[in-house]
N, C-alpha and C positions, 0 to 999 in steps of 0.2 A: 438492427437496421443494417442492411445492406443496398448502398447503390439507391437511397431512398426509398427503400421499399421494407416496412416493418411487418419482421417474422415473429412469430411469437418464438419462447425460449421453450423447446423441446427436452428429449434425454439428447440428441445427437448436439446440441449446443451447448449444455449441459458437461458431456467430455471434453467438447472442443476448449470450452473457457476452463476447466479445470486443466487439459494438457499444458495452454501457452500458460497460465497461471504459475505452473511448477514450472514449466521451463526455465521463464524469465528468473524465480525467484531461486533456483540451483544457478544460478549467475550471479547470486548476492545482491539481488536489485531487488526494488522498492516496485512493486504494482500498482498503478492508478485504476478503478476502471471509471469512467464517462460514461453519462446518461444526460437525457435530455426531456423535458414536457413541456409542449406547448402549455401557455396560462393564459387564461380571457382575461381582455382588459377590465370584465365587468368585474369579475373577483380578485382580480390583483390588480390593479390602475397604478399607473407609474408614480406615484404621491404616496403608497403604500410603504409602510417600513418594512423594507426588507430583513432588515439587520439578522443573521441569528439570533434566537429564543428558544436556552434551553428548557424552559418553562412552560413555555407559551408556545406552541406548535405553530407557525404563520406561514408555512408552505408545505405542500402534498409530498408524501414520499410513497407515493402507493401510482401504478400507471406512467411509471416512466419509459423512456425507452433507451437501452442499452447501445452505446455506439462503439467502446470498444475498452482496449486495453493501453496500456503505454507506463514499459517500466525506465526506472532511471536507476543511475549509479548516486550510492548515498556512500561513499565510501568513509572510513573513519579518520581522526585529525592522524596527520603523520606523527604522531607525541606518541600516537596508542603504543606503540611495541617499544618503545623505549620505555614508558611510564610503567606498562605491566613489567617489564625485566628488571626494571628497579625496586619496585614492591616484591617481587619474586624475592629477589636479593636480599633482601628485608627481613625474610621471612613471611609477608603474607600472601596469603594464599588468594587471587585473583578470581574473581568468578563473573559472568554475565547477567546480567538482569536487563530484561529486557518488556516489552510489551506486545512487541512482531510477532508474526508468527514463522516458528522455531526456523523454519527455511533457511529464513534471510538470513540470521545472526549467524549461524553454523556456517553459513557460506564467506561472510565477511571474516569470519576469524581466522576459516582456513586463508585466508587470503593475502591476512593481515600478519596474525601472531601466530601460524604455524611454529608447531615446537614450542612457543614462548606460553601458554597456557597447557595444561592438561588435565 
């Protein structure tokens, strides 16, 4: 959607959201992206539970429409590069585990414990 007017999601959109995608995320930031569907009151009436249900499906994920992107900074506690140089120290060997994807964490570390992991 741009400027209220909904485009459908082409190859040229396609690049577009992959380019800021990487960008944001070679900055060490967290990517949101935003979407939106209108709901009839007849199928979803405000007395409905909304709650999530990982079970139970109780809203559409299909027909949304894309509004945009918006990353943040999630940086790590200031402890981190103290606490790895002391396990270092230690003897143990420090590693990342993570769930992200790989971007982000490679970016936050250079950021953070440069030199202090390798």
């Amino acid at each position: 959607m741009s400027r209220g007017k909904v485009y459908p999601i082409d190859d040229e959109f396609k690049r577009n959201f992959q380019q800021a995608y990487e960008t944001f995320g070679s900055f060490g930031e967290r990517v949101l992206g935003f979407a939106h569907l209108e709901l009839s009151l007849e199928m979803y009436p405000p007395e409905m539970d909304t709650q999530y249900n990982q079970e139970k499906e109780n809203f559409p994920t299909s027909g949304l429409v894309f509004l945009g992107l918006m990353s943040l900074i999630d940086p790590p506690k200031e402890s981190v590069p103290g606490a790895v140089a002391m396990c270092r120290s230690a003897g143990v060997r420090v590693v990342m585990v993570t769930g992200l994807v790989l971007l982000v964490p490679v970016k936050t570390i250079e950021k953070t414990v440069i030199g202090i992991i390798d």
